[in-house]
C-alpha positions as CSV (number, residue, x, y, z in Angstrom):
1,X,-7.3,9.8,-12.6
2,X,-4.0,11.5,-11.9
3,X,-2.6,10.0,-8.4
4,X,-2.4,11.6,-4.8
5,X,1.1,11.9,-3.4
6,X,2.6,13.2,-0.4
7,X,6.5,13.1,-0.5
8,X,8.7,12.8,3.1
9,X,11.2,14.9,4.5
10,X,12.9,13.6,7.8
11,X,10.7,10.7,8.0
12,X,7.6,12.0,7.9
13,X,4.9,13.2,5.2
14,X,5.1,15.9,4.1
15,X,2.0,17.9,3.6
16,X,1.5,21.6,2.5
17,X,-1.8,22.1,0.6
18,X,-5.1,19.4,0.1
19,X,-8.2,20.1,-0.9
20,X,-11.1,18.5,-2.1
21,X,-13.1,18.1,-5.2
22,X,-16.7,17.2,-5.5
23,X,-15.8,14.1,-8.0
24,X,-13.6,12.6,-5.7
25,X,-13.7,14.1,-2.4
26,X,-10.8,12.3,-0.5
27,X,-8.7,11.1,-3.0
28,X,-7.2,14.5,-4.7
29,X,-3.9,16.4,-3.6
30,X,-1.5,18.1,-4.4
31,X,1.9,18.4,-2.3
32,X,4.4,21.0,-2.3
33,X,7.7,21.7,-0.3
34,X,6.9,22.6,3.6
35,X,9.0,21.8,6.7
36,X,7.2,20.1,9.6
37,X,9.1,19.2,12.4
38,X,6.3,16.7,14.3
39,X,2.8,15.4,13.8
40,X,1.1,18.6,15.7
41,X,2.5,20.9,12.8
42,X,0.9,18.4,10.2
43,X,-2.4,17.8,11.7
44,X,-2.5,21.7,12.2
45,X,-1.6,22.7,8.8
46,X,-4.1,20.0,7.4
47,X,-6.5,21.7,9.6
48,X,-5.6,24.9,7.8
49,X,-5.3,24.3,4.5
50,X,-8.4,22.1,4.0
51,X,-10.9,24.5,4.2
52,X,-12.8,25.2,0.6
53,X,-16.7,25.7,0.7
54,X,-18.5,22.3,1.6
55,X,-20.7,21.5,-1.8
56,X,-24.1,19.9,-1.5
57,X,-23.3,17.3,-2.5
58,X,-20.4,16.8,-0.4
59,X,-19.9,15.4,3.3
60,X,-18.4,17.5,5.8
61,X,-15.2,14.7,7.0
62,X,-13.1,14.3,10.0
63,X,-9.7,13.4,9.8
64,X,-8.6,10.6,11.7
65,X,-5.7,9.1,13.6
66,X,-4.8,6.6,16.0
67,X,-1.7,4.9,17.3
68,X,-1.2,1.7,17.5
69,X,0.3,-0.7,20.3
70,X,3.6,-2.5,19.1
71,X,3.6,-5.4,19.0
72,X,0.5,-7.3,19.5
73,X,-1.4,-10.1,17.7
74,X,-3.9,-9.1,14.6
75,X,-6.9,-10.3,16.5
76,X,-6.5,-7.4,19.1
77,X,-5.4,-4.6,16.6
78,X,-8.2,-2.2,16.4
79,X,-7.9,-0.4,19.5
80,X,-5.8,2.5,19.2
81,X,-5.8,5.8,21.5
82,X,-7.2,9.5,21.0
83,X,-5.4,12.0,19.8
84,X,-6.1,15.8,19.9
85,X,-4.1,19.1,18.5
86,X,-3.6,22.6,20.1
87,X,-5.6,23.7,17.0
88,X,-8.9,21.8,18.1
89,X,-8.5,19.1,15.8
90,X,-11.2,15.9,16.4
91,X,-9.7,12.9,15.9
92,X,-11.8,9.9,17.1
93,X,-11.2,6.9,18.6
94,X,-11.1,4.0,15.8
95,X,-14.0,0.8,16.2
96,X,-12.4,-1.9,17.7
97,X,-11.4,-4.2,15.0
98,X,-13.9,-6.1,12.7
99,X,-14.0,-9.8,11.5
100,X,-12.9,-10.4,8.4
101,X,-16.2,-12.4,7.4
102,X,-17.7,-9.1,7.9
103,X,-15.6,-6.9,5.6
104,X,-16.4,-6.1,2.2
105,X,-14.9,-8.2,-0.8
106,X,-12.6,-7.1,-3.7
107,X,-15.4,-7.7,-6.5
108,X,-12.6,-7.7,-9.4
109,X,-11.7,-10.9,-10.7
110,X,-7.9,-11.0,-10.9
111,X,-5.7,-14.0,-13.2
112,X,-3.2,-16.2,-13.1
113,X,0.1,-16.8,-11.0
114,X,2.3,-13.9,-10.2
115,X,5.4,-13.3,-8.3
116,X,5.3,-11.5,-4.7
117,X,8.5,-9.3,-3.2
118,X,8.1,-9.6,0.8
119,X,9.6,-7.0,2.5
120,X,11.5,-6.9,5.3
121,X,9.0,-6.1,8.6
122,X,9.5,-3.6,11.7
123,X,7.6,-5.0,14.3
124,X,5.1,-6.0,11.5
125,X,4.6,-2.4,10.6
126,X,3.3,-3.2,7.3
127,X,1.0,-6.1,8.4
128,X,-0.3,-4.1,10.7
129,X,-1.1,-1.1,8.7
130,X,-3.2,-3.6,6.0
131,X,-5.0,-4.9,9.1
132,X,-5.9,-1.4,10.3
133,X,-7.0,0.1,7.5
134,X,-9.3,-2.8,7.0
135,X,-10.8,-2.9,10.3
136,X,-11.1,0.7,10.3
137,X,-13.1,1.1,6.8
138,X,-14.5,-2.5,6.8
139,X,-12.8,-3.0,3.4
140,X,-11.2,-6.1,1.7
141,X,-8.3,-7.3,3.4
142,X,-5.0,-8.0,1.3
143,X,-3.8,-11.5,2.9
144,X,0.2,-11.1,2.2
145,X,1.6,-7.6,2.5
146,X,3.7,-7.5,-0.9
147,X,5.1,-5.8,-3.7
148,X,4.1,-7.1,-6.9
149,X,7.1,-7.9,-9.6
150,X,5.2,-10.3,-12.3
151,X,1.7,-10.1,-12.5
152,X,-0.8,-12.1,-13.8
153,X,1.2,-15.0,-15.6
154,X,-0.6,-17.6,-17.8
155,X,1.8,-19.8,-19.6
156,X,2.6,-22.3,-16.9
157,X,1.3,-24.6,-15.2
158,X,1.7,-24.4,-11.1
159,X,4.0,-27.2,-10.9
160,X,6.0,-25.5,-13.5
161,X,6.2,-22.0,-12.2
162,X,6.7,-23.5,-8.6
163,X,9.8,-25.3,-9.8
164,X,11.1,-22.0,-11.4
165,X,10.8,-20.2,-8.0
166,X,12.5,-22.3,-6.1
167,X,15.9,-22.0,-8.4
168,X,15.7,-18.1,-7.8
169,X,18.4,-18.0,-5.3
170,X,20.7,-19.4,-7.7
171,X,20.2,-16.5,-10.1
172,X,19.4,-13.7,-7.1
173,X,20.8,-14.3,-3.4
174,X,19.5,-11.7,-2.7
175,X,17.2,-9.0,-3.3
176,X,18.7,-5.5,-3.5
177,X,17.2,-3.4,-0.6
178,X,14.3,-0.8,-0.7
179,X,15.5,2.5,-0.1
180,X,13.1,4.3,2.2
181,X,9.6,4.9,0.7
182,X,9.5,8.2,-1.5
183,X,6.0,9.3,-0.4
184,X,2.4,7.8,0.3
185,X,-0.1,7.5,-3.0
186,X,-4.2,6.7,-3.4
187,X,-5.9,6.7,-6.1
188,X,-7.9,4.7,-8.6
189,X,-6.9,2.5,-11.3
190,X,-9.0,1.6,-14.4
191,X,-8.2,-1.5,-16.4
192,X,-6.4,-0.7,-19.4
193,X,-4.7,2.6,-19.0
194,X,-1.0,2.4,-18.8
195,X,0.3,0.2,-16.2
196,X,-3.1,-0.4,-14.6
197,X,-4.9,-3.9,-14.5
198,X,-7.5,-3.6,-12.7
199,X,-10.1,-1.3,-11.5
200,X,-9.5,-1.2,-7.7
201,X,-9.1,1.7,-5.0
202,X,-5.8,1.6,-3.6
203,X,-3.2,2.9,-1.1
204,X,0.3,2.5,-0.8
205,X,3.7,3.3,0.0
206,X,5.5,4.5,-3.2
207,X,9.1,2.5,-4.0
208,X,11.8,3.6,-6.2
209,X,13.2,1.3,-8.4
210,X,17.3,1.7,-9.2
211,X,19.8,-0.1,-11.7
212,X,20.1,-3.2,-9.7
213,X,16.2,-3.1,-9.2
214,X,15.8,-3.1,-13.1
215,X,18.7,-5.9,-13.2
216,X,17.0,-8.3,-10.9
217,X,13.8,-7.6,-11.9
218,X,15.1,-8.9,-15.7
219,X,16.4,-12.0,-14.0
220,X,13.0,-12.8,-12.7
221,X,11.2,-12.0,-16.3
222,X,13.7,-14.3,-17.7
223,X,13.5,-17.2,-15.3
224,X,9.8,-17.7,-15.5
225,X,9.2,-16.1,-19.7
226,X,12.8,-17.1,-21.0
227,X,14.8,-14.4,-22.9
228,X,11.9,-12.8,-25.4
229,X,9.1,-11.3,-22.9
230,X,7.8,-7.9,-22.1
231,X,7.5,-5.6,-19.0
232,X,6.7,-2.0,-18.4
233,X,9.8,0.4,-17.7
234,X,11.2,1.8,-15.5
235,X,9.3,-0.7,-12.6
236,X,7.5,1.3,-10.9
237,X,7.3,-0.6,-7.2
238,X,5.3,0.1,-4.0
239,X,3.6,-1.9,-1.4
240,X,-0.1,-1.6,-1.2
241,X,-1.8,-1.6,2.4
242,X,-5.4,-0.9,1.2
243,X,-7.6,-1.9,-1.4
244,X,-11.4,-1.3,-2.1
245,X,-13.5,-1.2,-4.8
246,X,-14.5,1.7,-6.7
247,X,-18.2,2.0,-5.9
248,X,-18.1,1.7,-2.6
249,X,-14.1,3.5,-1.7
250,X,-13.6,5.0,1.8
251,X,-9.6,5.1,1.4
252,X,-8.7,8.5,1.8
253,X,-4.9,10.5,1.5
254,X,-5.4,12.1,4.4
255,X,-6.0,8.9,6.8
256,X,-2.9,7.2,5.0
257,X,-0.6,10.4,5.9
258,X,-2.1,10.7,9.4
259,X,-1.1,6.7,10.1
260,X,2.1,6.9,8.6
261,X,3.0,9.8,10.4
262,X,2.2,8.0,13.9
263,X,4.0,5.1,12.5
264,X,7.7,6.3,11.5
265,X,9.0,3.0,10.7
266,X,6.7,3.3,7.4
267,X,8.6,5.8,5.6
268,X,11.5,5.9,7.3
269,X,13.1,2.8,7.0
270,X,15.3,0.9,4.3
271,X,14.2,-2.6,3.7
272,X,15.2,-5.7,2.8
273,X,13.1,-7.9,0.7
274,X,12.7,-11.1,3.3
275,X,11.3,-13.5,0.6
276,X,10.0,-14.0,-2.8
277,X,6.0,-15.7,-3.2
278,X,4.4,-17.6,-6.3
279,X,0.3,-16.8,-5.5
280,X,-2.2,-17.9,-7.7
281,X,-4.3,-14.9,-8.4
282,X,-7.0,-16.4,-10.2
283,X,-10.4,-14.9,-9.2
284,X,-11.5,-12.5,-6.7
285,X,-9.0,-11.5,-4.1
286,X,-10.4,-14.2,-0.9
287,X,-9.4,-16.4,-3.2
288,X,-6.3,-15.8,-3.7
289,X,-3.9,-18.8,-2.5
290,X,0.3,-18.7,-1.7
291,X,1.4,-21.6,-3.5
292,X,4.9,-21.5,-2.5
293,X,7.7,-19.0,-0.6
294,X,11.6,-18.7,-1.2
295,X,13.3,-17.0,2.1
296,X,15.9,-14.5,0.9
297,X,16.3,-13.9,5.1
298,X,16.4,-16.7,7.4
């Protein structure tokens, strides 16, 4: 499945023609270049543009969006204000936020150790946004907002790879930065085509990679496969806020672009990576367990 991207422009999304198909009624885009000045001209061109004949075997939808307070602890996140548009638009108010014993689990069953980026926070923009999208939907929530450079690895023990981690300084002081996000992607992965792992239903904010990106990124590879190993190019980074499974999938495009565009910070900030994570991976996603954490910012 081919993903669904919006690019930004002035810090926000965006957005100049979605529409929906019957197979995957959320989840297809397509973006072209359009000039919005604020949120009202997004949410009324969405309004516009999204407006093909409802099949029968479609649901009619409501596009939502909410903004958050900042900053306040992830127990109260969840209650976010109405907006409305000049165009009628009906945006509800979100639930207040669930437990996470009562959100559904990632039913994949993942592997192995792998290697975490951290990035650099805004009044914990990015932990926020995985928290709100999975109180919203009721959805698996991802315990470490990261960006994944090695994943999976089986060769070493814990004790081993923890020792490698912890002389990663040595080789990178630091972490380039992370220019600003080049758009907003969902979509669908299916174990085994190129580049994809696992099947999972996903959202993200899409990273670029650069030369010193691809340099550090060989520095890692080495450090923890020594100098034969193998990894896809060019990386292709981003940092994931959402995850669900296939079956049962309420991320949408069009929520992701609505909370990113109430949230500025999102895509329109350079970042630092703060620190560098060994997780073991192995088995479904609550089980997942940080095994230990390099700073790369005090």
């Amino acid at each position: 499945m081919s993903s669904t991207t919006t690019d930004q422009m002035d810090g926000l999304p965006v957005v100049s023609k979605l529409y929906l198909s019957s197979s995957c009624p959320e989840l297809k885009a397509e973006s072209v270049i359009s000039d919005f000045s604020d949120t009202e001209e997004i949410l009324s061109e969405i309004e516009r543009v999204v407006t093909p004949p409802i099949q029968e075997e479609q649901e009619e939808f409501i596009i939502e969006s909410t903004s958050l307070p900042s900053p306040i602890p992830l127990s109260r996140i969840g209650l976010p204000t109405t907006t409305t548009t000049t165009a009628g638009l009906a945006i509800p108010i979100a639930l207040p936020s669930s437990p996470l014993s009562s959100r559904r689990s990632l039913e994949w069953q993942f592997k192995g150790l792998t290697v975490w980026l951290e990035l650099e926070e805004f009044d914990n923009d990015l932990t926020r946004a995985v928290e709100y999208f999975s109180s919203k939907h009721n959805s698996p929530f991802i315990p470490q907002s990261h960006t994944t450079a090695i994943y999976g690895m089986e060769h070493l023990s814990i004790e081993e790879a923890r020792a490698r981690l912890r002389s990663v300084r040595d080789l990178i002081p630091q972490w380039p930065t992370f220019a600003k996000p080049t758009g907003i992607t969902s979509d669908i992965a299916q174990c085994g085509r190129p580049g994809q792992v696992c099947d999972i239903a996903w959202s993200e904010l899409t990273l670029a990679t650069n030369p010193q990106h691809e340099a550090a990124l060989d520095i890692l590879y080495e450090l923890f496969y020594g100098s034969v190993y193998h990894r896809d190019r060019p990386w292709k980074p981003h940092n994931s806020v959402a995850y669900d499974n296939p079956e049962t999938n309420h991320l949408s495009l069009l929520d992701t672009i609505m909370y990113a565009s109430q949230n500025p910070s999102l895509l329109g900030m350079e970042r630092r990576v703060a620190a560098i994570a060994l997780w073991s991976t192995v088995g479904k996603m609550g089980d997942w367990e940080c095994l230990e954490r390099v700073r790369f910012i005090d």
